[in-house]
mmCIF file of the N, C-alpha and C atoms, coordinates in Angstrom:
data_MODEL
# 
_entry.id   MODEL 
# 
loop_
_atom_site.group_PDB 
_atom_site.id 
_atom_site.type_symbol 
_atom_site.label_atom_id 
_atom_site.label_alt_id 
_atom_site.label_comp_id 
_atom_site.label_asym_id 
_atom_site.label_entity_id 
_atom_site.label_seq_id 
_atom_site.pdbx_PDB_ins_code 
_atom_site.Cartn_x 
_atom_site.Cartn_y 
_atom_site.Cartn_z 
_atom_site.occupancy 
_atom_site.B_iso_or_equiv 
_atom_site.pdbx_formal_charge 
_atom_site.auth_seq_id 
_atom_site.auth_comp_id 
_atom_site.auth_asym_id 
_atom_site.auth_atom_id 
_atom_site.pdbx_PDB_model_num 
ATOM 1   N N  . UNK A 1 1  ? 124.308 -29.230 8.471  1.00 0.00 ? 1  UNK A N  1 
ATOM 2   C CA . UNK A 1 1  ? 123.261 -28.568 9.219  1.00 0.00 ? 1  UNK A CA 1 
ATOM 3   C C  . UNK A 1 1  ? 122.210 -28.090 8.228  1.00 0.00 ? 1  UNK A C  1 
ATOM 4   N N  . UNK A 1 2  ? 121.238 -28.351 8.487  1.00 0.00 ? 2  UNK A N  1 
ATOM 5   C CA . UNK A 1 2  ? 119.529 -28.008 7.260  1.00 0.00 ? 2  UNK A CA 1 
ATOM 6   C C  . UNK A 1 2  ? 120.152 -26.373 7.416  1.00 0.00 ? 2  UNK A C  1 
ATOM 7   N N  . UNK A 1 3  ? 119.324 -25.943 6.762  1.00 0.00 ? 3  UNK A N  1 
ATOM 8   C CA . UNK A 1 3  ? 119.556 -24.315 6.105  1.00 0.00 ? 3  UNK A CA 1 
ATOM 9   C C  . UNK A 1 3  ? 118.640 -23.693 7.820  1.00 0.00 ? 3  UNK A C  1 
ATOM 10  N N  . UNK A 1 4  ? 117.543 -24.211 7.329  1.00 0.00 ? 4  UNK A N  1 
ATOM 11  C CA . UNK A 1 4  ? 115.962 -23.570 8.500  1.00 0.00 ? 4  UNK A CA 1 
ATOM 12  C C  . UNK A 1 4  ? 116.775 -23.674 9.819  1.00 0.00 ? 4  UNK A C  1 
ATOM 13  N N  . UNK A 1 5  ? 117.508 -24.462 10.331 1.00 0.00 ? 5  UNK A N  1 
ATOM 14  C CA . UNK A 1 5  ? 118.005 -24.967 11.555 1.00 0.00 ? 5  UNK A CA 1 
ATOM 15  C C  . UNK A 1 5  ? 119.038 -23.925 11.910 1.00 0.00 ? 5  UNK A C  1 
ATOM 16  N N  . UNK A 1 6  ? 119.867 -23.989 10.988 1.00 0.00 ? 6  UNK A N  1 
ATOM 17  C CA . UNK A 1 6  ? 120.806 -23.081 11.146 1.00 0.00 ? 6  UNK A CA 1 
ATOM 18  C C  . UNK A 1 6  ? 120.587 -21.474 11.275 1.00 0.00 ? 6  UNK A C  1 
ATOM 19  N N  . UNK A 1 7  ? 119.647 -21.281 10.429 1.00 0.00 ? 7  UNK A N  1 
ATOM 20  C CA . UNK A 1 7  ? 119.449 -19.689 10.534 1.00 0.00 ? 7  UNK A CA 1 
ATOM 21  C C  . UNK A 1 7  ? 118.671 -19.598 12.271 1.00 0.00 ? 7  UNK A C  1 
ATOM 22  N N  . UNK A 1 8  ? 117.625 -20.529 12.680 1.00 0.00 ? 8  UNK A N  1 
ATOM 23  C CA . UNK A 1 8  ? 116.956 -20.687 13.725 1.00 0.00 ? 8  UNK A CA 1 
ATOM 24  C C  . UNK A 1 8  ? 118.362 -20.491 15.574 1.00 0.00 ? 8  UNK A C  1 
ATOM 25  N N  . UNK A 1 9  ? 118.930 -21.253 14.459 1.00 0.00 ? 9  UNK A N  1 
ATOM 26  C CA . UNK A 1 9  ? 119.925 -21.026 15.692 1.00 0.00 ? 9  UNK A CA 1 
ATOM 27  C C  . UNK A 1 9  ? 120.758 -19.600 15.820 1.00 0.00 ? 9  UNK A C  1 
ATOM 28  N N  . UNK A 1 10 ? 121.108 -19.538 14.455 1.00 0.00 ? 10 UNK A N  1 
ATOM 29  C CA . UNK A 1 10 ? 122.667 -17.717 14.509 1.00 0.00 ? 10 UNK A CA 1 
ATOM 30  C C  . UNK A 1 10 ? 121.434 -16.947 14.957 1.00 0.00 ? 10 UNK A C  1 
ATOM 31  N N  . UNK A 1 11 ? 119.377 -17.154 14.637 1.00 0.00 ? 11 UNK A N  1 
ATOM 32  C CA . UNK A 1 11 ? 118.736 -15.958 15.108 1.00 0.00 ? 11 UNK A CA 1 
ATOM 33  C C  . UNK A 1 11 ? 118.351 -15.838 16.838 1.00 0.00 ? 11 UNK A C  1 
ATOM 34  N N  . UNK A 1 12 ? 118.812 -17.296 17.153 1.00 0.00 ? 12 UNK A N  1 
ATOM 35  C CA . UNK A 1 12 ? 118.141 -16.979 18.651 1.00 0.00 ? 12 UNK A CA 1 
ATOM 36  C C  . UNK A 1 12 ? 119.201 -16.622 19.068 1.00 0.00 ? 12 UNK A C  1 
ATOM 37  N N  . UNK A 1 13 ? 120.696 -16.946 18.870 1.00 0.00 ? 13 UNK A N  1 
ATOM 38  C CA . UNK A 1 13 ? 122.076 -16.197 19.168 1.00 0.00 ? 13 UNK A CA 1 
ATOM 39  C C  . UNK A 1 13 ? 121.989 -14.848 19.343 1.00 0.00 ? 13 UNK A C  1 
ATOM 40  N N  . UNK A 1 14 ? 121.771 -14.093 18.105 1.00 0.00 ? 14 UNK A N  1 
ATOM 41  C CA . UNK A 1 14 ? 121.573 -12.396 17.978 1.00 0.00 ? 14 UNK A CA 1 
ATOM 42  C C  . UNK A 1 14 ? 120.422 -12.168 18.817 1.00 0.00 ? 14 UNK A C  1 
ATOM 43  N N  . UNK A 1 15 ? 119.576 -12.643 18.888 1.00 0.00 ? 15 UNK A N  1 
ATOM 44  C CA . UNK A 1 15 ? 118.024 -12.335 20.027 1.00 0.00 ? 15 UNK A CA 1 
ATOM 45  C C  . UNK A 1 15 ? 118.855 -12.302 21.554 1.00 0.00 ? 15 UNK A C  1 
ATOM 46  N N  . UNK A 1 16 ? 119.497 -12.920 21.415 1.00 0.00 ? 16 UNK A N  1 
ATOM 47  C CA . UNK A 1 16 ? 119.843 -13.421 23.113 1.00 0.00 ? 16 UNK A CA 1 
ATOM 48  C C  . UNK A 1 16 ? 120.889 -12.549 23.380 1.00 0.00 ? 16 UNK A C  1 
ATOM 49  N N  . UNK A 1 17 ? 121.776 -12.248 22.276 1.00 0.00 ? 17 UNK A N  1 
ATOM 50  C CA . UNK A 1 17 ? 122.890 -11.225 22.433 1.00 0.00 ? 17 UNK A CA 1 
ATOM 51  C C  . UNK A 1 17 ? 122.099 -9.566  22.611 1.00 0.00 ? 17 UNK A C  1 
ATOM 52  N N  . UNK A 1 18 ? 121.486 -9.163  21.601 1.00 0.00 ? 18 UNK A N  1 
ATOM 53  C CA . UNK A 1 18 ? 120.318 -7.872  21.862 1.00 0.00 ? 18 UNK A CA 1 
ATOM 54  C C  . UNK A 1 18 ? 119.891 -7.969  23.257 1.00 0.00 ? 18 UNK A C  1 
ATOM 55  N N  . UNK A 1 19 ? 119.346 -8.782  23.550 1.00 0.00 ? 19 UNK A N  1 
ATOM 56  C CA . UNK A 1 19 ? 118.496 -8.619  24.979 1.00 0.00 ? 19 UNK A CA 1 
ATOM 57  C C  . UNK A 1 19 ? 119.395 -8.688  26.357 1.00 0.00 ? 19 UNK A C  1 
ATOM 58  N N  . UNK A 1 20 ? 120.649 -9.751  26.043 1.00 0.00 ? 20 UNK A N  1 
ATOM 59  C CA . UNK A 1 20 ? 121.784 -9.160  27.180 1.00 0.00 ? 20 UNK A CA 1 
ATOM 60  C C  . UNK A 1 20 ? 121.891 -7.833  27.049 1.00 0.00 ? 20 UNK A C  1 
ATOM 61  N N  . UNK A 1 21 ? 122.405 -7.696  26.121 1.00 0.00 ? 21 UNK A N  1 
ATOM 62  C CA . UNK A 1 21 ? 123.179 -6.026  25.673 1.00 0.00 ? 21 UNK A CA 1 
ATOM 63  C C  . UNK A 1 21 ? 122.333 -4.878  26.963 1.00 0.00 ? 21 UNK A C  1 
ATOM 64  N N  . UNK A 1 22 ? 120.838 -5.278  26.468 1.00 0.00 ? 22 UNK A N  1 
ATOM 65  C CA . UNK A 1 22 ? 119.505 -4.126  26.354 1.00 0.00 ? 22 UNK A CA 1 
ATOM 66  C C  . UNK A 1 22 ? 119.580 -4.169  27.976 1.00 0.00 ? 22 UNK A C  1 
ATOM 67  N N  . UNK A 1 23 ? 119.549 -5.433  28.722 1.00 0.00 ? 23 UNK A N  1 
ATOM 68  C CA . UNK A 1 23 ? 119.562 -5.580  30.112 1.00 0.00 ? 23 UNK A CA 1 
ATOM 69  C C  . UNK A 1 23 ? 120.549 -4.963  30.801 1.00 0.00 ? 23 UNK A C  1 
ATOM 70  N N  . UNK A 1 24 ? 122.368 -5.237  30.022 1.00 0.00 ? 24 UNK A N  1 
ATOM 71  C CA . UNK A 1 24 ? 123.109 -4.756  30.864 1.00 0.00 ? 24 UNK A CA 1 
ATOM 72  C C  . UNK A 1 24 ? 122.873 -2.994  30.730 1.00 0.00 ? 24 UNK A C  1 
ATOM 73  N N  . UNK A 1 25 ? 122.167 -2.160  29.740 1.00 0.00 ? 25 UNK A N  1 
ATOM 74  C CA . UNK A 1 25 ? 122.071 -0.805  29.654 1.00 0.00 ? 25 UNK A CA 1 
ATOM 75  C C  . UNK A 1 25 ? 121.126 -0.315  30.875 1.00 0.00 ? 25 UNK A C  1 
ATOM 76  N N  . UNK A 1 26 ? 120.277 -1.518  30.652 1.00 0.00 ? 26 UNK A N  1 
ATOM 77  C CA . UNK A 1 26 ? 119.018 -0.927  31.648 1.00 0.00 ? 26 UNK A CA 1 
ATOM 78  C C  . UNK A 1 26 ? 119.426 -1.089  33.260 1.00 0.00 ? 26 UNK A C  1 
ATOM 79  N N  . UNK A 1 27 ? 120.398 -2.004  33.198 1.00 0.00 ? 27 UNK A N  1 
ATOM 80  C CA . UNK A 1 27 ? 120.783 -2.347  34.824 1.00 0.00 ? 27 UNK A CA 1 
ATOM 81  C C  . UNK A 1 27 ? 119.667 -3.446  35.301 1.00 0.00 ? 27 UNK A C  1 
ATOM 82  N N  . UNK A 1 28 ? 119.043 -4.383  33.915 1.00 0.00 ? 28 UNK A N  1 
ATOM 83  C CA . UNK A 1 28 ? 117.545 -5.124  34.440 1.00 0.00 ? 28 UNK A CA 1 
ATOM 84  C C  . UNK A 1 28 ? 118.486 -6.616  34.284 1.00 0.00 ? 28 UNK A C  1 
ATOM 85  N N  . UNK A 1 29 ? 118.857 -7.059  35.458 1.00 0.00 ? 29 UNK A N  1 
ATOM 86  C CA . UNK A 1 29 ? 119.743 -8.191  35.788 1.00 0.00 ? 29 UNK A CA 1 
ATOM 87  C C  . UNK A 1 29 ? 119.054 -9.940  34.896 1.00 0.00 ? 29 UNK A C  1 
ATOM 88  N N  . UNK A 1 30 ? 117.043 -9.507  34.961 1.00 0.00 ? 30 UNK A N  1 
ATOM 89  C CA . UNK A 1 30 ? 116.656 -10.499 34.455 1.00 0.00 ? 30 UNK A CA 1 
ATOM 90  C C  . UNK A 1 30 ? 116.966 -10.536 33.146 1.00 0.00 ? 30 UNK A C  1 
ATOM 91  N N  . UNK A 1 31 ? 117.093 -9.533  32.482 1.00 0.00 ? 31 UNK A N  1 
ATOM 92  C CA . UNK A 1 31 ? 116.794 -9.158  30.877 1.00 0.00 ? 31 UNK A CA 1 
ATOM 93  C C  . UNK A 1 31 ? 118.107 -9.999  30.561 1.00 0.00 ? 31 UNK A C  1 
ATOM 94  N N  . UNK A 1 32 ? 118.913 -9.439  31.677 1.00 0.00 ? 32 UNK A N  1 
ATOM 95  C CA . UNK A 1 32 ? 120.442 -9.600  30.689 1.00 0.00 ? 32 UNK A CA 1 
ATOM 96  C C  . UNK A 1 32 ? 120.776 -11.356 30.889 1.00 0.00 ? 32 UNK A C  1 
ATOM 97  N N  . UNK A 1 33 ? 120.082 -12.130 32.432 1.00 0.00 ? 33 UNK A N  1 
ATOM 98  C CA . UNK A 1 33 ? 119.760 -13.408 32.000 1.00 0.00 ? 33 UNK A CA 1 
ATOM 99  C C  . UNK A 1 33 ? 119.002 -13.964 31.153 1.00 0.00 ? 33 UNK A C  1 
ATOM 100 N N  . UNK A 1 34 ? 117.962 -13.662 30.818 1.00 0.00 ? 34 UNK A N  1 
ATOM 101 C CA . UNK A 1 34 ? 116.791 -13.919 29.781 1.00 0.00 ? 34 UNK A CA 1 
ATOM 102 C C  . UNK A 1 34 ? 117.923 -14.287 28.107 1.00 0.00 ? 34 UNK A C  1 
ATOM 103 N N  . UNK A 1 35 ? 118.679 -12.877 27.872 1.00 0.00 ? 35 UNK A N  1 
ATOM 104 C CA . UNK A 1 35 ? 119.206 -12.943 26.875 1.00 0.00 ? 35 UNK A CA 1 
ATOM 105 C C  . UNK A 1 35 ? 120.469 -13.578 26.774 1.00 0.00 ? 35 UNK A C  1 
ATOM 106 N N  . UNK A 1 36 ? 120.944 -14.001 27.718 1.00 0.00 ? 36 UNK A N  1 
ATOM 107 C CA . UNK A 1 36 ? 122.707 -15.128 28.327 1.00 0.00 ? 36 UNK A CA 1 
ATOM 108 C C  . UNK A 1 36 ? 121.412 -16.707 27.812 1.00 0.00 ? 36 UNK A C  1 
ATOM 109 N N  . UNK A 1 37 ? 120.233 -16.388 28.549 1.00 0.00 ? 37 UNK A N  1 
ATOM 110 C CA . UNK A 1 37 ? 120.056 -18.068 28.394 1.00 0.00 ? 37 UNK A CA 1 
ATOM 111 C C  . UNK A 1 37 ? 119.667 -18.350 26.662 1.00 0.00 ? 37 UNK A C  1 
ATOM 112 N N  . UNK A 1 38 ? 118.688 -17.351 26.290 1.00 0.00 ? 38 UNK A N  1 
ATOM 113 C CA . UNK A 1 38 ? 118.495 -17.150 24.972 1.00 0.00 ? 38 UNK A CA 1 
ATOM 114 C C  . UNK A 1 38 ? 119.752 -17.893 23.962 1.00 0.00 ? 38 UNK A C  1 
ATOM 115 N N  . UNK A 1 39 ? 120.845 -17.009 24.370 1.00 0.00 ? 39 UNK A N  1 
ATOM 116 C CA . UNK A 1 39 ? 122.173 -17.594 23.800 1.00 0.00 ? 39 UNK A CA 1 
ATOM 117 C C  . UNK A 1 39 ? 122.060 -18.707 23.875 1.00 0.00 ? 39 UNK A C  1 
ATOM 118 N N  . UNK A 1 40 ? 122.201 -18.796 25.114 1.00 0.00 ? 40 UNK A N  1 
ATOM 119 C CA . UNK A 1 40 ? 122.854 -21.121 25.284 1.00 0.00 ? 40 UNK A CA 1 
ATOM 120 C C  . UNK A 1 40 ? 121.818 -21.653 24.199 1.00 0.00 ? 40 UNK A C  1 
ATOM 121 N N  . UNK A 1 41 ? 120.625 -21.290 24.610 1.00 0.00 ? 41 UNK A N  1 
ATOM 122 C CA . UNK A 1 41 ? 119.574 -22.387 23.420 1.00 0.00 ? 41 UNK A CA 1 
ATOM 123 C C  . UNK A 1 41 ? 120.125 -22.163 22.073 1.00 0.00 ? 41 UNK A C  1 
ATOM 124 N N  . UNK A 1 42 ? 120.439 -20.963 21.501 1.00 0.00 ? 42 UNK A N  1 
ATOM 125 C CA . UNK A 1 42 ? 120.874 -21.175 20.292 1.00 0.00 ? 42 UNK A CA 1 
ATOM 126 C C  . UNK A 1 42 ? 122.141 -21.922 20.094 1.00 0.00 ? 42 UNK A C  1 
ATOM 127 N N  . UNK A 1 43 ? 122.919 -21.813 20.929 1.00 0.00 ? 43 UNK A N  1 
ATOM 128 C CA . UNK A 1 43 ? 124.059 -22.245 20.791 1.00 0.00 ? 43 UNK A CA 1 
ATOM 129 C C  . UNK A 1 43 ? 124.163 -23.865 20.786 1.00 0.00 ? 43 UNK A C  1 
ATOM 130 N N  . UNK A 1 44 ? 123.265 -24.196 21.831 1.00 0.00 ? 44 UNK A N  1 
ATOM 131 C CA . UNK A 1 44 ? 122.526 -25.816 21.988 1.00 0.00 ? 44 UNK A CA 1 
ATOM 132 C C  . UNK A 1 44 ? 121.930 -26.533 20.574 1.00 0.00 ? 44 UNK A C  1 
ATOM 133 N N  . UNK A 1 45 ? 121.203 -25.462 20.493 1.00 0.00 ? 45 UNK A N  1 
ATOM 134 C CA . UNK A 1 45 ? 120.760 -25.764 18.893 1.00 0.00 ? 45 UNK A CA 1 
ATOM 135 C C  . UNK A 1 45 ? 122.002 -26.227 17.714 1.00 0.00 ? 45 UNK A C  1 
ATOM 136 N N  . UNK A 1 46 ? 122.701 -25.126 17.813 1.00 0.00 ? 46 UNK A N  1 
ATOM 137 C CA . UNK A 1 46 ? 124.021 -25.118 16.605 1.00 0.00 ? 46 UNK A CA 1 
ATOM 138 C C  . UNK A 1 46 ? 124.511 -26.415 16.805 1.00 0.00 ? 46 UNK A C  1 
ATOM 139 N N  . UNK A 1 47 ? 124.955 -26.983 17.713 1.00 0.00 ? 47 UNK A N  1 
ATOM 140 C CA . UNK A 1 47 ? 125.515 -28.111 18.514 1.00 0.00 ? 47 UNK A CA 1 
ATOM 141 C C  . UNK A 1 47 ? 125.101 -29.190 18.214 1.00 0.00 ? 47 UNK A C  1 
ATOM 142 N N  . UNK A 1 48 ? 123.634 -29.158 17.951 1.00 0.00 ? 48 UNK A N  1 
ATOM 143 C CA . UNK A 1 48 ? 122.762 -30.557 18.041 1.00 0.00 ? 48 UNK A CA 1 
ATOM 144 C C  . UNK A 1 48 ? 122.803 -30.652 16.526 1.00 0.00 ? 48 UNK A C  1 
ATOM 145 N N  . UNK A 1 49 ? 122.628 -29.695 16.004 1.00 0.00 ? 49 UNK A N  1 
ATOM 146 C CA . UNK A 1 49 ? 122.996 -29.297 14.021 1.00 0.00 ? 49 UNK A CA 1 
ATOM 147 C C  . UNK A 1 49 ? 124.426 -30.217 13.645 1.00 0.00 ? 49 UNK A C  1 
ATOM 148 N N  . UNK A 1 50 ? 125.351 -29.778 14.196 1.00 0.00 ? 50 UNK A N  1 
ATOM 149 C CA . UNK A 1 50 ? 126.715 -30.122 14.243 1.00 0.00 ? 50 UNK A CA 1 
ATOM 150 C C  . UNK A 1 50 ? 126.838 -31.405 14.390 1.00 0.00 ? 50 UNK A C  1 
ATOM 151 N N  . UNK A 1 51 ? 126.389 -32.181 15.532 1.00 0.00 ? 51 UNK A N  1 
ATOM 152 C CA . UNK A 1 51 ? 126.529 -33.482 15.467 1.00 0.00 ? 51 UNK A CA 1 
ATOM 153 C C  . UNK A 1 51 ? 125.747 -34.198 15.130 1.00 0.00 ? 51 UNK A C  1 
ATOM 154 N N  . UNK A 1 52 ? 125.235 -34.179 14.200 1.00 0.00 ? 52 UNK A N  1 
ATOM 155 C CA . UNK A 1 52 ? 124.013 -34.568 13.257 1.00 0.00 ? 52 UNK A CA 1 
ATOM 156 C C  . UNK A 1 52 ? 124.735 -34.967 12.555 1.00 0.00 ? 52 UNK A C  1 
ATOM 157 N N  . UNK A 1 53 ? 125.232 -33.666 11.455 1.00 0.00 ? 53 UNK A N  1 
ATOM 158 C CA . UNK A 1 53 ? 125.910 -33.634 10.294 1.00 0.00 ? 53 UNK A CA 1 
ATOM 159 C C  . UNK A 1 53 ? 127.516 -34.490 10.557 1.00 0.00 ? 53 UNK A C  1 
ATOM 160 N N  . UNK A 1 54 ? 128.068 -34.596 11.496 1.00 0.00 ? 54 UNK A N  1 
ATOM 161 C CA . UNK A 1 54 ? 129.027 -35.092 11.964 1.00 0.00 ? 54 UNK A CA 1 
ATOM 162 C C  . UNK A 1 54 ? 128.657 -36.673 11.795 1.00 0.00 ? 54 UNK A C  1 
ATOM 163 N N  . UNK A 1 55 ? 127.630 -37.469 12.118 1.00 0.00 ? 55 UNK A N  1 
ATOM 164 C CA . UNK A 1 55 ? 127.200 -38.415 11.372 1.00 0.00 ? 55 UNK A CA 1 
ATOM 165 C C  . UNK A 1 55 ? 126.553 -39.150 10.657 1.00 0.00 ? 55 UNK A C  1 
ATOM 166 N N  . UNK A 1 56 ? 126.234 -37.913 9.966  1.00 0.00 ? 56 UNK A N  1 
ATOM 167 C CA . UNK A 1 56 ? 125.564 -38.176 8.483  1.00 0.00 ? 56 UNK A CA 1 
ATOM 168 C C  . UNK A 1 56 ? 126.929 -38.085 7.367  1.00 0.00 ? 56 UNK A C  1 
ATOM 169 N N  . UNK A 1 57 ? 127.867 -37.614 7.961  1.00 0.00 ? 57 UNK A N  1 
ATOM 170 C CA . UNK A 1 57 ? 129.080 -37.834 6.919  1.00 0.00 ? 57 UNK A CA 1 
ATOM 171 C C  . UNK A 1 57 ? 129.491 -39.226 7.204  1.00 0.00 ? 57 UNK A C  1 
ATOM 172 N N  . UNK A 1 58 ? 129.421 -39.704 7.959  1.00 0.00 ? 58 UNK A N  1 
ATOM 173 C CA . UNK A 1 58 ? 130.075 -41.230 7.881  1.00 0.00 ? 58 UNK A CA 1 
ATOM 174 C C  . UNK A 1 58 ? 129.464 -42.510 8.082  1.00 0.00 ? 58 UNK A C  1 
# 
């Protein structure tokens, strides 16, 4: 996984985790989706990193 890619992804992870968090405090149902979907993209990201490198090793 490139360095830039990777940090791009663990940061939209923590963005998306903060803004659930912030939603479920506030009781703001969008926030805390906003920051669940936030997650998936990073996590989508990590994924697409992963199987990259998965065949670039072979």
């Amino acid at each position: 996984m490139s360095g830039t890619e990777k940090t791009k992804a663990r940061a939209e992870q923590a963005k998306g985790k903060a803004k659930e968090a912030m939603g479920r405090m506030a009781g703001n149902e969008r926030m805390t989706a906003d920051g669940h979907a936030a997650q998936a993209k990073g996590n989508a990201r990590q994924d697409k990193e992963d199987v990259k490198d998965t065949f670039r090793r072979h």
